[in-house]
N, C-alpha and C positions, 0 to 999 in steps of 0.2 A: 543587546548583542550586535555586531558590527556584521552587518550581512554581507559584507566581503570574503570574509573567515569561511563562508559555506561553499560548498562543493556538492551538484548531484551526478552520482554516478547511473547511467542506463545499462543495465544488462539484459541484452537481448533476447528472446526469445532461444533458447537452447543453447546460449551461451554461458548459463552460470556453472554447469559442469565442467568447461573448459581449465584446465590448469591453471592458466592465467588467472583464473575470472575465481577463484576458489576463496581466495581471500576477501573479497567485496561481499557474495554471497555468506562467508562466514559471518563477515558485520553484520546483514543482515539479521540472520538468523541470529546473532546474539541481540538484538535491539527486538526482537519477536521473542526470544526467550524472556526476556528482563519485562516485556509489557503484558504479553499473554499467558506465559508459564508462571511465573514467578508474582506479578500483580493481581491476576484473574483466573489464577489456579486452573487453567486449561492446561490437559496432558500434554508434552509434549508430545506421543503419537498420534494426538490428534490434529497440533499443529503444524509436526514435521510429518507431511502424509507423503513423501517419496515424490512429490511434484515441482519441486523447487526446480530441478534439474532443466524441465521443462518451458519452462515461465521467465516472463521477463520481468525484473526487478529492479525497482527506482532504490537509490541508498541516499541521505543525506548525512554528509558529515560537516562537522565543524570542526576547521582543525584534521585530530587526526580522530575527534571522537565521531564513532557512528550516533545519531541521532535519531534517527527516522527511515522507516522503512515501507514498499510496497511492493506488492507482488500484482503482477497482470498475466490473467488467465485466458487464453481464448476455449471458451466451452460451447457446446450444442446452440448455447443458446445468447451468445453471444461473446462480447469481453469483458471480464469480471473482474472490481480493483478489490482487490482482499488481503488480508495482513496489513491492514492498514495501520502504521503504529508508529508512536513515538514518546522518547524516552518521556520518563515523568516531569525530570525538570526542566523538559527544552517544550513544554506543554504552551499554552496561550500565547502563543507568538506568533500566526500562522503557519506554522510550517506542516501541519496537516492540509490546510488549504495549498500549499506551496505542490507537496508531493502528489494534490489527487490532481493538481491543474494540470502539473508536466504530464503524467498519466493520461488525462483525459486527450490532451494533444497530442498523444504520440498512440492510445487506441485505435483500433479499426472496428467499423462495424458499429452495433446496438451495444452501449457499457449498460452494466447493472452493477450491483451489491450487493451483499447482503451487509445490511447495516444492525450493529445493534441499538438498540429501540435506544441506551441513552445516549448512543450520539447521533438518533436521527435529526435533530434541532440542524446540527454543524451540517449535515448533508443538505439538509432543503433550503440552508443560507447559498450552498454553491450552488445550486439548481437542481439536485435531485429531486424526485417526486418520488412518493410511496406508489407502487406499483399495487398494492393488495394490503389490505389494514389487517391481515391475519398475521398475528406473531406464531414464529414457528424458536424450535429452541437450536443451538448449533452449540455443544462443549459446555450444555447444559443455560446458556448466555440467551436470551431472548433477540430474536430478530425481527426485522422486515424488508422484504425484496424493494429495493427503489433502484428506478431508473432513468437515465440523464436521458431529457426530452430534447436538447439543444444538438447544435453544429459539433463539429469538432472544435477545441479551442486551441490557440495558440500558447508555445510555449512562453510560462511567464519567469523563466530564467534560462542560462546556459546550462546545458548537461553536457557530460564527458560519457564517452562511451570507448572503455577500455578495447584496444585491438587483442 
């Protein structure tokens, strides 16, 4: 696939509520639908938890298709990359590594995740570490808290960050 074709869009922090910003976050939340609802039989209410509004959200498209999706949380306990997701068949290309990179450089603070247990492999290639080897369950999915021990990194594409 022609890495020219790709576009990431940033939404800020409390800007996906914004009327403008309503259709980026729709993509979103349909590429969150199609991987987590629909693939891995997590509720929708428990993936639409009324936080989106809140949170800033990495979107990749190709084209005009949404492909990949991430949501950045800032919580108690630091900033959190979750909804981590991408479509099925835009899968082994890195553009999971592509979305957590832009993420991690435009984070503040201590990042974590909750990752699940089978894609922690993919997390410890980027540098996460497992934080606690105790799996806990999240939409019934098995997990583990890891956390990026590094700098902040630099971004490794252009994003667009709609006004």
């Amino acid at each position: 696939m022609d890495r020219m074709e790709q576009t990431v869009i940033y939404l800020e922090a409390g800007s996906a509520s914004l009327p403008t910003n309503a259709a980026y976050l729709a993509l979103c939340q349909q590429v969150r639908r199609s991987v987590f609802v629909k693939e891995q039989g997590v509720s929708e209410s428990i993936d639409f938890d009324g936080k989106d509004g809140l949170c800033a959200h990495l979107l990749l498209l190709f084209g005009d298709d949404a492909v990949g999706t991430l949501r950045i949380r800032v919580t108690e306990n630091g900033t959190k990359l979750e909804r981590i997701s991408i479509v099925r068949e835009y899968r082994k290309q890195g553009l999971g590594e592509l979305l957590v990179r832009c993420a991690l450089a435009l984070a503040e603070g201590p990042v974590y995740i909750h990752a699940q247990v089978q894609s922690e492999g993919f997390y410890q290639r980027l540098g996460f570490v497992v934080q606690d080897q105790r799996i806990f369950y999240e939409a019934d999915i098995p997990h583990k808290t890891m956390i990026w021990p590094h700098e902040k990194g630099a971004l490794p594409c252009t994003i667009t960050r709609p006004s």
